[in-house]
N, C-alpha and C positions, 0 to 999 in steps of 0.2 A: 366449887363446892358441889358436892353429892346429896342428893337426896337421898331419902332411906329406900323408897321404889326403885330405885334402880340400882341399887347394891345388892338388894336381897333378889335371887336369881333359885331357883329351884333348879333341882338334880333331875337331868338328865331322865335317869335309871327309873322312875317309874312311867315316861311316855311312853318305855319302850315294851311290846306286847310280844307277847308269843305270835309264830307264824297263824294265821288264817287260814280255813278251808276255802278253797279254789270256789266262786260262784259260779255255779252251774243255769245260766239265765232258762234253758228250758223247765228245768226242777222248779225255779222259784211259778215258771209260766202256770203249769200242771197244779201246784198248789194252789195258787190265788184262782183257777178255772175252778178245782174241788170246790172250794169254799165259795164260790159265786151259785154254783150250781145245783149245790146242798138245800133241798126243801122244793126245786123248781119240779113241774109237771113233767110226767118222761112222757116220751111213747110209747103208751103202754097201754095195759087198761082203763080206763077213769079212777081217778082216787090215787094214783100210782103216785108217790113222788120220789125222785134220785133222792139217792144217800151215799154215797163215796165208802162209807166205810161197807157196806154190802156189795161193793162192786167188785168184782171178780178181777178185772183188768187193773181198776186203782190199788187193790190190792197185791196184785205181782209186780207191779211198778213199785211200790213203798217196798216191796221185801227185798227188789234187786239194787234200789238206792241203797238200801239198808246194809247189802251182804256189800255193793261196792265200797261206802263210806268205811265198813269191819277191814277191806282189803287195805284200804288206804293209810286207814290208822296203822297195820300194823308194819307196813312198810317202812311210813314214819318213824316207828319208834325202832325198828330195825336200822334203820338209815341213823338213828342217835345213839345207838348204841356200838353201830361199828366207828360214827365219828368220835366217840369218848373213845373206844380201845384206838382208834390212831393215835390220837392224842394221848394216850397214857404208853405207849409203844414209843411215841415221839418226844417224849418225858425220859423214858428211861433210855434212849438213844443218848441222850444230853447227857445223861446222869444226874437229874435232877429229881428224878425217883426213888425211891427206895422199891426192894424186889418186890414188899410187903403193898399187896390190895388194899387201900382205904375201904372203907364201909360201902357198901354199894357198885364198886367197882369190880366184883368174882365175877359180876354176871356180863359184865363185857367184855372181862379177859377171857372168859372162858367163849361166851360167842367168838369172838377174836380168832382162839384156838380152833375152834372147829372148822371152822371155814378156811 
């Protein structure tokens, strides 16, 4: 005999998450440093205290995190788009295609073609 707990089993399909951005343990370092060090006394003149956002260096370090993470992503979605034109190439290799683009799909046939 079955209990109803252990019949009832949930799907799979929502454990599973999109990919993760790669953790960068220095980046996390550099932030919790910011944030610890926000308000403390600089050397500086009396009265002075750090602020991260006025800092000259914290600030070209967030713009080059910023301009690498824009590289990143769009590598990703270049890297998803030539795997959907495989796979839609790989489709119609079978013949399990029709010639005819689904909705969303011009834009990878047509990357596909260019390349």
């Amino acid at each position: 005999m079955t209990t109803a707990w252990r019949t009832a089993r949930r799907s799979p399909a929502p454990l599973v998450a999109a990919p993760r951005e790669p953790v960068d343990p220095a980046r996390i370092g550099r932030r919790v440093v910011r944030r610890r060090a926000k308000g403390m006394d600089a050397s500086a003149p009396s009265g002075t205290v750090y602020d991260p956002d006025t800092d000259d260096v914290v600030q070209a370090e967030l713009a080059a995190d910023a301009a690498a993470a824009a590289r990143e992503a769009e590598l990703r979605e270049a890297a998803r788009i030539a795997a959907r034109a495989d796979e839609l190439q790989a489709l119609r290799d079978l013949g399990n295609h029709s010639g005819e683009p689904a909705w969303g799909e011009v834009a990878a046939v047509g990357v596909r073609a260019a390349a």
